[in-house]
LUMLUMDREN-2810 file (N, C-alpha, C; in Angstrom, 1 decimal):
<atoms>
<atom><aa>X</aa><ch>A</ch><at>N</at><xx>-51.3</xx><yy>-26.9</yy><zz>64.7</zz></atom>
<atom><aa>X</aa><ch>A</ch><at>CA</at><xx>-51.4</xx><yy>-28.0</yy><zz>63.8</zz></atom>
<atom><aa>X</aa><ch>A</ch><at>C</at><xx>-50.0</xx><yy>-28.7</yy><zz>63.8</zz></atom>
<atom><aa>X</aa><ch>A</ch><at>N</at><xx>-50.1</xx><yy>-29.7</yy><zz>64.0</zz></atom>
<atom><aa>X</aa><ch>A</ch><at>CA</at><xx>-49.0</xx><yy>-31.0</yy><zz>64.3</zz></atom>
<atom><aa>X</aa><ch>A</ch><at>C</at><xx>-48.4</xx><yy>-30.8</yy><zz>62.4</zz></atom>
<atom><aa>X</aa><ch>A</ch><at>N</at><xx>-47.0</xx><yy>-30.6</yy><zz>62.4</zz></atom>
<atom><aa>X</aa><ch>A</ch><at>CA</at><xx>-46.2</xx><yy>-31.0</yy><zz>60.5</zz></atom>
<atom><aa>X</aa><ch>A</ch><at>C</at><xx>-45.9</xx><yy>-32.3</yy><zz>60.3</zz></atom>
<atom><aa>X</aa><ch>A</ch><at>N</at><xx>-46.3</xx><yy>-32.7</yy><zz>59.6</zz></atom>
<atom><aa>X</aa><ch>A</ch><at>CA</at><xx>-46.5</xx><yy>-34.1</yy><zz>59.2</zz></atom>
<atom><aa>X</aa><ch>A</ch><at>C</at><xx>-45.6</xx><yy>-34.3</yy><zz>57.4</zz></atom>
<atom><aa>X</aa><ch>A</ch><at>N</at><xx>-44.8</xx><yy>-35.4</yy><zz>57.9</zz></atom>
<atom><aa>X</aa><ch>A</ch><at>CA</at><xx>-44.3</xx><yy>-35.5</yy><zz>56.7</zz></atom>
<atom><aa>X</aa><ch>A</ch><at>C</at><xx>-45.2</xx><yy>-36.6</yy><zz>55.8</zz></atom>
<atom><aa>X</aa><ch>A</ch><at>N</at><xx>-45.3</xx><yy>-37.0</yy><zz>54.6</zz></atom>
<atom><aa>X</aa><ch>A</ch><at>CA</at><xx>-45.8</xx><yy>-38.1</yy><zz>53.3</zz></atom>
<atom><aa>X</aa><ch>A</ch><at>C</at><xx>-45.4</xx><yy>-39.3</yy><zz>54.4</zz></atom>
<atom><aa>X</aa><ch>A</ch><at>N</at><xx>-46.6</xx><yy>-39.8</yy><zz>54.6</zz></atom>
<atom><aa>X</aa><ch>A</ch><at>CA</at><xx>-46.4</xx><yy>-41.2</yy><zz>55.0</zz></atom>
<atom><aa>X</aa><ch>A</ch><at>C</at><xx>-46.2</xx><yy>-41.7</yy><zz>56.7</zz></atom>
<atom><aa>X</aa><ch>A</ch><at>N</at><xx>-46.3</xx><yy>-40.5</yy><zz>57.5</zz></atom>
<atom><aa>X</aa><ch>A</ch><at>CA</at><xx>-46.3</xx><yy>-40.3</yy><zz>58.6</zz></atom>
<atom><aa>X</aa><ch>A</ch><at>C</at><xx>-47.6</xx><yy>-40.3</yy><zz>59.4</zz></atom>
<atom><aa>X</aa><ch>A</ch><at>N</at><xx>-47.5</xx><yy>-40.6</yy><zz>60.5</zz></atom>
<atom><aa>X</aa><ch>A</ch><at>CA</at><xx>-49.0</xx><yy>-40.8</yy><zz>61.7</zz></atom>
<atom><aa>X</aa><ch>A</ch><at>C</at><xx>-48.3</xx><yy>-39.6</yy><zz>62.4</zz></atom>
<atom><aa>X</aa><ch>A</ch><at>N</at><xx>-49.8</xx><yy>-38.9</yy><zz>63.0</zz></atom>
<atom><aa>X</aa><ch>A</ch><at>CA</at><xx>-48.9</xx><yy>-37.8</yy><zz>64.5</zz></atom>
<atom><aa>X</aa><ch>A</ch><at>C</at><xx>-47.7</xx><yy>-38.5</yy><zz>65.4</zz></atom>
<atom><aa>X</aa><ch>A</ch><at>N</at><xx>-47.9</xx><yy>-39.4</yy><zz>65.4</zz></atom>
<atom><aa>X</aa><ch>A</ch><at>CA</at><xx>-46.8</xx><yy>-40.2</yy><zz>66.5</zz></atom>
<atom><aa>X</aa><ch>A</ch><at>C</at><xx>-45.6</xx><yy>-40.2</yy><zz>65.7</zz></atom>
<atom><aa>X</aa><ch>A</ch><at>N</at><xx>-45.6</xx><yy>-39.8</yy><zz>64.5</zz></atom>
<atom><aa>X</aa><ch>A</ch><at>CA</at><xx>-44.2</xx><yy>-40.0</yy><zz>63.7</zz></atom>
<atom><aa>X</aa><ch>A</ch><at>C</at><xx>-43.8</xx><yy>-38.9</yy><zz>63.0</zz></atom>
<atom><aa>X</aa><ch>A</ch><at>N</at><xx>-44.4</xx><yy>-37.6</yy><zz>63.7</zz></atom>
<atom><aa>X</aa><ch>A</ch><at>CA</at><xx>-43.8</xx><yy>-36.3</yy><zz>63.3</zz></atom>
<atom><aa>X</aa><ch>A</ch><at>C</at><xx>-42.7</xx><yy>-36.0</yy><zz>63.5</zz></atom>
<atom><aa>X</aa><ch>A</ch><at>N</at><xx>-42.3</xx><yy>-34.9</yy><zz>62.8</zz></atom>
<atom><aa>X</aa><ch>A</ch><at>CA</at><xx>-40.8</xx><yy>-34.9</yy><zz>62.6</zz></atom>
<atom><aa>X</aa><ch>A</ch><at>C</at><xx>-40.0</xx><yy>-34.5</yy><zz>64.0</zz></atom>
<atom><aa>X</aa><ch>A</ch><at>N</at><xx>-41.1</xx><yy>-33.6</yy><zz>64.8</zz></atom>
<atom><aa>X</aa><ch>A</ch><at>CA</at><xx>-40.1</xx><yy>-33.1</yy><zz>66.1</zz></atom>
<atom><aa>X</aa><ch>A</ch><at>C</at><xx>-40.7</xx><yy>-34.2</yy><zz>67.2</zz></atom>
<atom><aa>X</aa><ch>A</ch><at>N</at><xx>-41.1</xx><yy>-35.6</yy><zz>67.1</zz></atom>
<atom><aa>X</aa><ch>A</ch><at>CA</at><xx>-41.4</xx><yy>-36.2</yy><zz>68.1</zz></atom>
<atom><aa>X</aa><ch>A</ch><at>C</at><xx>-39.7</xx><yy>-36.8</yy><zz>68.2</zz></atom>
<atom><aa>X</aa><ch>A</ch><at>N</at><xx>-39.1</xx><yy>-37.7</yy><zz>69.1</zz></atom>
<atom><aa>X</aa><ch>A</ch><at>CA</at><xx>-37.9</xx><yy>-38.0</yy><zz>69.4</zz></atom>
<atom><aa>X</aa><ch>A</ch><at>C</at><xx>-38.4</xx><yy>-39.6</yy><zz>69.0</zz></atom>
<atom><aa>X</aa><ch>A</ch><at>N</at><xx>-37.4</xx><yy>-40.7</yy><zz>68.9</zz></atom>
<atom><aa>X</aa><ch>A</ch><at>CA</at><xx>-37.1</xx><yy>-42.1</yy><zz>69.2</zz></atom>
<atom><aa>X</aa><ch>A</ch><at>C</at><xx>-36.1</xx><yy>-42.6</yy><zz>69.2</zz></atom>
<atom><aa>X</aa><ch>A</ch><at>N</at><xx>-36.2</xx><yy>-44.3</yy><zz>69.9</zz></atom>
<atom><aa>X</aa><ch>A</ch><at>CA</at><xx>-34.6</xx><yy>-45.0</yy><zz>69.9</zz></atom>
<atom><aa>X</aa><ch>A</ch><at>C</at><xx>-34.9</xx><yy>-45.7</yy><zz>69.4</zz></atom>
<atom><aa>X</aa><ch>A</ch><at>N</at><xx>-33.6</xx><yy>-46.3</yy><zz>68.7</zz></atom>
<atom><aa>X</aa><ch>A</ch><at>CA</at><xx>-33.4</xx><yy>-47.8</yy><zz>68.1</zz></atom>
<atom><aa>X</aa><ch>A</ch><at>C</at><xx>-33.3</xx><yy>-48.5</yy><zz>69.6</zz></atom>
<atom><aa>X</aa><ch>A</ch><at>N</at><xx>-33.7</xx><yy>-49.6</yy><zz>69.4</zz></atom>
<atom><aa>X</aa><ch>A</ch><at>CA</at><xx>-33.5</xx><yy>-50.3</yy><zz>70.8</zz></atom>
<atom><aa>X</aa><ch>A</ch><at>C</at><xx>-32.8</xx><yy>-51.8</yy><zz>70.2</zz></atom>
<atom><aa>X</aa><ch>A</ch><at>N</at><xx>-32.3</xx><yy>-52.5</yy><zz>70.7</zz></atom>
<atom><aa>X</aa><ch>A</ch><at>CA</at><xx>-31.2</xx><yy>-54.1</yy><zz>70.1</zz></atom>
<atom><aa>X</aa><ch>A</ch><at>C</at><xx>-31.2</xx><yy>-54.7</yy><zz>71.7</zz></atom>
<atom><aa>X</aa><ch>A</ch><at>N</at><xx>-31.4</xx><yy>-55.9</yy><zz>71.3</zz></atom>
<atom><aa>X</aa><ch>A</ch><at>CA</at><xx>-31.4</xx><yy>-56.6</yy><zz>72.1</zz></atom>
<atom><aa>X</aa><ch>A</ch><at>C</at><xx>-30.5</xx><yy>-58.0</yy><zz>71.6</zz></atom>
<atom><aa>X</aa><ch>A</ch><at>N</at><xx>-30.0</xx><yy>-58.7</yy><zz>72.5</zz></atom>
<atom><aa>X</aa><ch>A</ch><at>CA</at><xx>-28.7</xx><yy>-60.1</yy><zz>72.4</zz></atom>
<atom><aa>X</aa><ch>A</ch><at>C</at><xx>-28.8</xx><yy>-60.8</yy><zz>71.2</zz></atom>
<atom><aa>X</aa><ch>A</ch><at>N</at><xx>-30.3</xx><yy>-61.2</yy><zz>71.0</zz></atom>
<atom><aa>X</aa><ch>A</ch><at>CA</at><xx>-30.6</xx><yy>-61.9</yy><zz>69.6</zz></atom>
<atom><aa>X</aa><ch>A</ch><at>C</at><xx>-30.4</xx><yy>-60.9</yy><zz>68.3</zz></atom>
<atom><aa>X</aa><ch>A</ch><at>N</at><xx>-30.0</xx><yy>-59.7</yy><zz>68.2</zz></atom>
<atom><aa>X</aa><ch>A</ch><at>CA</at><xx>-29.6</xx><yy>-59.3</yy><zz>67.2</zz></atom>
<atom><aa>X</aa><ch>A</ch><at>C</at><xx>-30.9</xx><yy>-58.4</yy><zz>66.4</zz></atom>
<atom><aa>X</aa><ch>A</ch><at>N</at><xx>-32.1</xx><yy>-58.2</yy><zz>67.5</zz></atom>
<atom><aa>X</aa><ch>A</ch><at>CA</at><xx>-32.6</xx><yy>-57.8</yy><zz>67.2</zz></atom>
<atom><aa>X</aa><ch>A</ch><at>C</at><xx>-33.2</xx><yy>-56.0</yy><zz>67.3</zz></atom>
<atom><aa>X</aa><ch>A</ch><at>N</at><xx>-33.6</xx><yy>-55.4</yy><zz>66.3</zz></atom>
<atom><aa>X</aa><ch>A</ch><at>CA</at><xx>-34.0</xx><yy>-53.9</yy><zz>66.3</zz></atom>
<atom><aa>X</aa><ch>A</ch><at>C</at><xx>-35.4</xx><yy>-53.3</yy><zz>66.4</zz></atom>
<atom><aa>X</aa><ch>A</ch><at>N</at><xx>-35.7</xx><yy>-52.6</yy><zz>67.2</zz></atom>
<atom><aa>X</aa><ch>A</ch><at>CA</at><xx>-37.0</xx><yy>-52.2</yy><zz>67.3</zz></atom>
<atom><aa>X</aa><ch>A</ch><at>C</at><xx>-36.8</xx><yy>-50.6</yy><zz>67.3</zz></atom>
<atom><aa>X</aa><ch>A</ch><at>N</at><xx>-37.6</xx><yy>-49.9</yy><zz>66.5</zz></atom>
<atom><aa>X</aa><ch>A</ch><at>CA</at><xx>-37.4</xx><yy>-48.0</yy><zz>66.8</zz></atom>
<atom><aa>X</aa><ch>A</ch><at>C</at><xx>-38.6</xx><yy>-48.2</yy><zz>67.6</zz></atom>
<atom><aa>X</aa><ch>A</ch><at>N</at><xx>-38.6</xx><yy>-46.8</yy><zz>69.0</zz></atom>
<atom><aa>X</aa><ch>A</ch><at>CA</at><xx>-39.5</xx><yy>-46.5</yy><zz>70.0</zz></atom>
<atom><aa>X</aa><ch>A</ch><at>C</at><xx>-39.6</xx><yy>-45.3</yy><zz>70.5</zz></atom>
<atom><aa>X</aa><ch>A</ch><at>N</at><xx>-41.0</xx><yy>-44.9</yy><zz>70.4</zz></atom>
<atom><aa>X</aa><ch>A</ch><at>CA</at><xx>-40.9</xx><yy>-43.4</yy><zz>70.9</zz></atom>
<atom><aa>X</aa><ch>A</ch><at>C</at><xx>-40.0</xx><yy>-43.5</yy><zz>72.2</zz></atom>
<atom><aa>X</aa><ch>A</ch><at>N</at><xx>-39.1</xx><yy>-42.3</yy><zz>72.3</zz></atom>
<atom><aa>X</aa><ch>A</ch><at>CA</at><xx>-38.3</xx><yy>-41.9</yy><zz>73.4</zz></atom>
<atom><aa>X</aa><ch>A</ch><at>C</at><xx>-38.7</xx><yy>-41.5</yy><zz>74.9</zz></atom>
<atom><aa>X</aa><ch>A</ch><at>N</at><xx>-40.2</xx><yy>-41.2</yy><zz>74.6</zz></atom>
<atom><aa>X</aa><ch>A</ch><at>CA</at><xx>-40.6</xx><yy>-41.2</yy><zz>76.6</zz></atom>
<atom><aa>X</aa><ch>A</ch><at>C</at><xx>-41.0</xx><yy>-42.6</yy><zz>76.4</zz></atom>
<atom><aa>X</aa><ch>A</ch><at>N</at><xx>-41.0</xx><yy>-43.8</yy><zz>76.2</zz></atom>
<atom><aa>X</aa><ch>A</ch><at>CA</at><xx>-41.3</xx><yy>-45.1</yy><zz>76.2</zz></atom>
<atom><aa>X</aa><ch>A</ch><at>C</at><xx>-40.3</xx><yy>-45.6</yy><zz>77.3</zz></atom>
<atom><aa>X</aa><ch>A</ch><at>N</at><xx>-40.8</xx><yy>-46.5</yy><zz>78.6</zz></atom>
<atom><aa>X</aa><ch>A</ch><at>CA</at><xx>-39.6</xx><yy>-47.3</yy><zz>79.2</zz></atom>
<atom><aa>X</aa><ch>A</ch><at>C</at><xx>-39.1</xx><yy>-48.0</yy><zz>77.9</zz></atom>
<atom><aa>X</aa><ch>A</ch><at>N</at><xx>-37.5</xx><yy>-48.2</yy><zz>77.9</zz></atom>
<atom><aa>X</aa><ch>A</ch><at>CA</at><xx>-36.8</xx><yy>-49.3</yy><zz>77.5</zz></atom>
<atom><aa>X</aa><ch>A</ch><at>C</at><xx>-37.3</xx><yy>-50.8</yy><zz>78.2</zz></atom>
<atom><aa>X</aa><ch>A</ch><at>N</at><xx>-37.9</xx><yy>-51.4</yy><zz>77.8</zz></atom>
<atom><aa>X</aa><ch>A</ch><at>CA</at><xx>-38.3</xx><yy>-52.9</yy><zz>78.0</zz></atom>
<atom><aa>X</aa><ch>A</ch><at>C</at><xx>-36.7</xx><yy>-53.8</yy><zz>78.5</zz></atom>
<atom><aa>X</aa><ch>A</ch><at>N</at><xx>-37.4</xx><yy>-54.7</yy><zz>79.5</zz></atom>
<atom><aa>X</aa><ch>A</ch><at>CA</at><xx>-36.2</xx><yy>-55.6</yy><zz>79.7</zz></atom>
<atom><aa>X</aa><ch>A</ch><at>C</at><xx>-36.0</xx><yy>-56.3</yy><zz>78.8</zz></atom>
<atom><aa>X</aa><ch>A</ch><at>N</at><xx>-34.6</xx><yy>-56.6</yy><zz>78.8</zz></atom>
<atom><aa>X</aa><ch>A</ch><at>CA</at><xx>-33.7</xx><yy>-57.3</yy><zz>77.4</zz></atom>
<atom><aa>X</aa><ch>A</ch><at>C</at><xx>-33.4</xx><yy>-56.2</yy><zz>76.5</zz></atom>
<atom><aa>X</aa><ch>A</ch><at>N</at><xx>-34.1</xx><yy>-55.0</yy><zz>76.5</zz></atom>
<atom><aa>X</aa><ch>A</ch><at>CA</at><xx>-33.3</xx><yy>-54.4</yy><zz>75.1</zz></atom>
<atom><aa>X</aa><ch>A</ch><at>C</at><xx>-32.1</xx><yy>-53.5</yy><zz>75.8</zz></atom>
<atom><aa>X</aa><ch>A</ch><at>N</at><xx>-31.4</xx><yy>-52.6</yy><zz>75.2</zz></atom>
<atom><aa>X</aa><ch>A</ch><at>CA</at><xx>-30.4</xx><yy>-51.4</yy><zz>75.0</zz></atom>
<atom><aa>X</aa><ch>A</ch><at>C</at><xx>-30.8</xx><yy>-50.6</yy><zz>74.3</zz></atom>
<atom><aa>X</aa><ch>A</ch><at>N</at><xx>-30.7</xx><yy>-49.3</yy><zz>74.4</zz></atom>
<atom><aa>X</aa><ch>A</ch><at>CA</at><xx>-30.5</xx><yy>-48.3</yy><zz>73.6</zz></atom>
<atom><aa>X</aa><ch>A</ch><at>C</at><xx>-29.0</xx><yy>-48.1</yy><zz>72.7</zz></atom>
<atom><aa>X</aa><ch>A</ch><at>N</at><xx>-29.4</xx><yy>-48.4</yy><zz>71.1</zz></atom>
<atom><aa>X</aa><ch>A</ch><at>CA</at><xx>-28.4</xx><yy>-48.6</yy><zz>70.2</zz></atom>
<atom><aa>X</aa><ch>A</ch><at>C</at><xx>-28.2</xx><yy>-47.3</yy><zz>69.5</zz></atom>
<atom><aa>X</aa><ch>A</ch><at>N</at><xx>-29.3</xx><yy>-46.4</yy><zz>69.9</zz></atom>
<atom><aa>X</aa><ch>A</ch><at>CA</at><xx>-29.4</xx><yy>-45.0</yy><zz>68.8</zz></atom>
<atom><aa>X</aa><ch>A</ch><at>C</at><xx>-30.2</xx><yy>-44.0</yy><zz>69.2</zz></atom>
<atom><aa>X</aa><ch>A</ch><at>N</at><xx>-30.0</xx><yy>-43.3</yy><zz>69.2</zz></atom>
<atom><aa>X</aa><ch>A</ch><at>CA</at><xx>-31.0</xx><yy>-42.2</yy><zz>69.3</zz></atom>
<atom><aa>X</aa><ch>A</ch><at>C</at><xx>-30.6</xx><yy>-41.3</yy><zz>70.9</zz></atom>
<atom><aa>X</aa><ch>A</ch><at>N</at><xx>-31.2</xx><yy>-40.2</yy><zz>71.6</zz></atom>
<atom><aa>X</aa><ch>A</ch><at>CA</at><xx>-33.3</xx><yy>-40.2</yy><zz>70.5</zz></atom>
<atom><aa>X</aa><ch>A</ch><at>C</at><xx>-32.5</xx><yy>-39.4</yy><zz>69.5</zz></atom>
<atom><aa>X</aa><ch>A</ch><at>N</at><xx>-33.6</xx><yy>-39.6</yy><zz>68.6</zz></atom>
<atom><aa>X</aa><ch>A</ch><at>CA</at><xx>-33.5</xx><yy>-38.8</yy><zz>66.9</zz></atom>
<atom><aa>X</aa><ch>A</ch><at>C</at><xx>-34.4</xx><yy>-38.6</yy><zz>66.7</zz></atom>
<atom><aa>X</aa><ch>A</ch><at>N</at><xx>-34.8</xx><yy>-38.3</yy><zz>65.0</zz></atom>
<atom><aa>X</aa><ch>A</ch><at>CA</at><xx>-36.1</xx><yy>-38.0</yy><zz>64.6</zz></atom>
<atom><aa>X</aa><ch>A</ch><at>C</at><xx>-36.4</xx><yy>-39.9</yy><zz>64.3</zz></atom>
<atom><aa>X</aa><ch>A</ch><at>N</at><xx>-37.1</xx><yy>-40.1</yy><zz>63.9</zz></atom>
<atom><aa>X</aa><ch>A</ch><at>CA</at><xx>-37.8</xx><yy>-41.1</yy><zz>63.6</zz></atom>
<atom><aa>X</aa><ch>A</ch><at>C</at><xx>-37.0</xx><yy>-41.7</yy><zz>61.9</zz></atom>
<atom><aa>X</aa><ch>A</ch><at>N</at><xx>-37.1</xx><yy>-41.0</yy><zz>61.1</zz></atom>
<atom><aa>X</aa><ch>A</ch><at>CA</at><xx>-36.5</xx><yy>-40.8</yy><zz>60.0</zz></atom>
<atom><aa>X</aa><ch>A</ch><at>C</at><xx>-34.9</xx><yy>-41.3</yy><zz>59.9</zz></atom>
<atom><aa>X</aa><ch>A</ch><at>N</at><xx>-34.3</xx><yy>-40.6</yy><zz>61.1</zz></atom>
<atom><aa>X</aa><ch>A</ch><at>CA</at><xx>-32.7</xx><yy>-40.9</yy><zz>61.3</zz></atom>
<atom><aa>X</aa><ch>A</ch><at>C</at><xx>-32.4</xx><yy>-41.7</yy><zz>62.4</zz></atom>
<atom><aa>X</aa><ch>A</ch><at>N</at><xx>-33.5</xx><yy>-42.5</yy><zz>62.8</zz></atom>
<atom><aa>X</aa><ch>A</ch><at>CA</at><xx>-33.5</xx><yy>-43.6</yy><zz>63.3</zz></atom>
<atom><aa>X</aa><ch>A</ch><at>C</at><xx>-33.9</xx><yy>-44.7</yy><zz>62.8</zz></atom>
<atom><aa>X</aa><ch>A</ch><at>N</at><xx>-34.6</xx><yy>-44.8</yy><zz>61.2</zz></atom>
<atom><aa>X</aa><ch>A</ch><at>CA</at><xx>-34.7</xx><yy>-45.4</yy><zz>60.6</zz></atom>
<atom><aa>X</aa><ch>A</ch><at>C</at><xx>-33.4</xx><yy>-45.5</yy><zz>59.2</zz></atom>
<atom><aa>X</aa><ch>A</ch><at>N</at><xx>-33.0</xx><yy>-44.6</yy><zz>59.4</zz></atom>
<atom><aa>X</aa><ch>A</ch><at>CA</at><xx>-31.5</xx><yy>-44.8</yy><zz>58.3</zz></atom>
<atom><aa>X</aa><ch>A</ch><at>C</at><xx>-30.7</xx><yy>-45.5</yy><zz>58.7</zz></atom>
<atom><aa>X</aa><ch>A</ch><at>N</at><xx>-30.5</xx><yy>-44.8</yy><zz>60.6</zz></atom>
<atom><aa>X</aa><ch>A</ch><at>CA</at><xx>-29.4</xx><yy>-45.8</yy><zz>61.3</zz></atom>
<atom><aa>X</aa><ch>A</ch><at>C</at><xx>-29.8</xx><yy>-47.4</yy><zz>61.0</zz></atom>
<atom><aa>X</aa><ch>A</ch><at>N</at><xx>-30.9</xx><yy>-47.7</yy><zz>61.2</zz></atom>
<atom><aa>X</aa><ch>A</ch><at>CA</at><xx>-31.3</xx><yy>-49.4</yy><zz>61.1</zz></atom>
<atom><aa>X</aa><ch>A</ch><at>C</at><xx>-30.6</xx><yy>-50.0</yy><zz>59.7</zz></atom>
<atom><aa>X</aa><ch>A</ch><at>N</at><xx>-31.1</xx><yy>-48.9</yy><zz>58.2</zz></atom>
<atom><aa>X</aa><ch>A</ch><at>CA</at><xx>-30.8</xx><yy>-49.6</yy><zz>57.5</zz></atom>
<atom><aa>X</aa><ch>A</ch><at>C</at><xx>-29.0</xx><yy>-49.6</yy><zz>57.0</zz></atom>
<atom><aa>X</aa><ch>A</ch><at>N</at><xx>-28.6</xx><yy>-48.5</yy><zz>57.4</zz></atom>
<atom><aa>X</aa><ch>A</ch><at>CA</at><xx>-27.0</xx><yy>-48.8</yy><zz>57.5</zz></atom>
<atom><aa>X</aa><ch>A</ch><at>C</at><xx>-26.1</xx><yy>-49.7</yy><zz>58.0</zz></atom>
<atom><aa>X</aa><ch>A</ch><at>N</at><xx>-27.2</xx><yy>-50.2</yy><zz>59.5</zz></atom>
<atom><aa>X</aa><ch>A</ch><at>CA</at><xx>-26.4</xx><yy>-51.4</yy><zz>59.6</zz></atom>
<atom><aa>X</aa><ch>A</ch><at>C</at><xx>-27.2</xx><yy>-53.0</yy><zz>59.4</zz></atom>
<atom><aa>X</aa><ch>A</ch><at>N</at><xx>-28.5</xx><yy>-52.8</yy><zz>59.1</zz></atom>
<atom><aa>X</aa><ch>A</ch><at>CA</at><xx>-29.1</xx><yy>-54.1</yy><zz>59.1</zz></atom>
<atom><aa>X</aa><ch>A</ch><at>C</at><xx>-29.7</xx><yy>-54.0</yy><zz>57.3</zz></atom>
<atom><aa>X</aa><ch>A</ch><at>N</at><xx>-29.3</xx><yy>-54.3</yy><zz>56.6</zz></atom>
<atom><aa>X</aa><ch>A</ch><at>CA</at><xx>-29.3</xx><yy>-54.0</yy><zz>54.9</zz></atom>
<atom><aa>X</aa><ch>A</ch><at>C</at><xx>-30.5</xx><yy>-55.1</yy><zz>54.5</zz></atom>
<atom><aa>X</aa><ch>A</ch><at>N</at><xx>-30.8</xx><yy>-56.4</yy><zz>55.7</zz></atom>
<atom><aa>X</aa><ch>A</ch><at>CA</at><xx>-32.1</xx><yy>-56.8</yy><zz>55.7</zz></atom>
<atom><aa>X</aa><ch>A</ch><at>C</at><xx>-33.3</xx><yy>-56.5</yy><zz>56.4</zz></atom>
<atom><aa>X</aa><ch>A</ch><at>N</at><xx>-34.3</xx><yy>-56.4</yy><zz>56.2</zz></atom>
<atom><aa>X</aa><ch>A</ch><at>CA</at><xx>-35.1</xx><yy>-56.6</yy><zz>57.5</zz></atom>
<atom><aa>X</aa><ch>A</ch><at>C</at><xx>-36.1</xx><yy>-58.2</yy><zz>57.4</zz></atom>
<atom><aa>X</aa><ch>A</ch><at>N</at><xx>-35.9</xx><yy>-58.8</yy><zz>58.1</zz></atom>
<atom><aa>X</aa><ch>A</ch><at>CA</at><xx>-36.4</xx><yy>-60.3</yy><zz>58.3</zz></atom>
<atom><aa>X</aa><ch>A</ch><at>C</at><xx>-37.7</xx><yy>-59.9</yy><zz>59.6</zz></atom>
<atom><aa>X</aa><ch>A</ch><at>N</at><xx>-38.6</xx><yy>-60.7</yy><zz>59.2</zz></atom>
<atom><aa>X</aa><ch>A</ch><at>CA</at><xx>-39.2</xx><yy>-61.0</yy><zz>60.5</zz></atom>
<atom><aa>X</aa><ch>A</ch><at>C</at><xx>-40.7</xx><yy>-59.6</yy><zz>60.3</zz></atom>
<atom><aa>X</aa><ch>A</ch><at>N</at><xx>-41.5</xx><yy>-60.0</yy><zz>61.1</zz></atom>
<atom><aa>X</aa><ch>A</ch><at>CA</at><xx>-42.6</xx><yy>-59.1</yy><zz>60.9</zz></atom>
<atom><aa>X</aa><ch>A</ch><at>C</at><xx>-42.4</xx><yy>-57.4</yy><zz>61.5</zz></atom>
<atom><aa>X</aa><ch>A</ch><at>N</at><xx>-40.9</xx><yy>-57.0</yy><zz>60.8</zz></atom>
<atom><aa>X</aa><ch>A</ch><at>CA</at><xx>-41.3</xx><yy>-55.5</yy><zz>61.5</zz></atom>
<atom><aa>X</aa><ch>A</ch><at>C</at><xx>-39.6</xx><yy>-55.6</yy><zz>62.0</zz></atom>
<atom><aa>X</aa><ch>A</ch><at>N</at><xx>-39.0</xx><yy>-56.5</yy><zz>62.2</zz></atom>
<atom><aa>X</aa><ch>A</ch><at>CA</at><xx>-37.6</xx><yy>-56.9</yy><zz>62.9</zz></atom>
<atom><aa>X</aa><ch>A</ch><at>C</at><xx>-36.4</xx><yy>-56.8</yy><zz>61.6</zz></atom>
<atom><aa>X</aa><ch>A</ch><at>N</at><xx>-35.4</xx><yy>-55.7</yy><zz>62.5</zz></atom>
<atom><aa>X</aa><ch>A</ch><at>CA</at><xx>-34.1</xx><yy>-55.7</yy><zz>61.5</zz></atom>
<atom><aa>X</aa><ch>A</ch><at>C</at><xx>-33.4</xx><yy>-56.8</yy><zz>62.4</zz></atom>
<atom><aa>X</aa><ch>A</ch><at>N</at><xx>-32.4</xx><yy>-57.2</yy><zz>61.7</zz></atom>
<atom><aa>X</aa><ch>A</ch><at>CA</at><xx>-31.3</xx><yy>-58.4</yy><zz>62.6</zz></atom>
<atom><aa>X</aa><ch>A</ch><at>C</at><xx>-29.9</xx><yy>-57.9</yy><zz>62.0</zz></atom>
<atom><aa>X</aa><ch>A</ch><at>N</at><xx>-29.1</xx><yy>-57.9</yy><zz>62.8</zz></atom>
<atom><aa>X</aa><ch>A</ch><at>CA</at><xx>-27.8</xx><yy>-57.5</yy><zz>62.4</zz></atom>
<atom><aa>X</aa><ch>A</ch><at>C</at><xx>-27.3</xx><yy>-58.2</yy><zz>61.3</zz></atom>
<atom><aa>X</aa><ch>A</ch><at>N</at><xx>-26.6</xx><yy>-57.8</yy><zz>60.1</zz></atom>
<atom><aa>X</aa><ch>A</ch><at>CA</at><xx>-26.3</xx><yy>-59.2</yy><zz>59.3</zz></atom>
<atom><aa>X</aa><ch>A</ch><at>C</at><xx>-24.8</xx><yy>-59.2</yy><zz>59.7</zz></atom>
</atoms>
């Protein structure tokens, strides 16, 4: 049986990996880690858990704008 934290899907268990990914426009996306990196982005973080890939975002993007999108402020 897959450990699932409050608020999580199997895809967002705690021992699955992911990256923050940024791209030019300043923008952030977290992605599971066997995922190609899409053209235009970088790897800004990770892999990590999902959780401390989501802290990284808010540490440095204190908004998130846009449907699902942090932007650097």
């Amino acid at each position: 049986m897959t450990k699932r934290t409050k608020g999580t899907t199997g895809a967002e268990a705690t021992h699955h990996r992911f990256l923050v990914l940024g791209n030019e426009t300043g923008q952030y996306s977290v992605r599971p880690a066997f995922a190609e990196v899409p053209s235009g982005w970088t790897v800004a973080f990770g892999a990590d858990t999902r959780r401390n890939c989501l802290d990284f975002l808010v540490s440095r993007c204190p908004v998130a704008q846009g449907r699902g999108s942090f932007r650097a402020g």
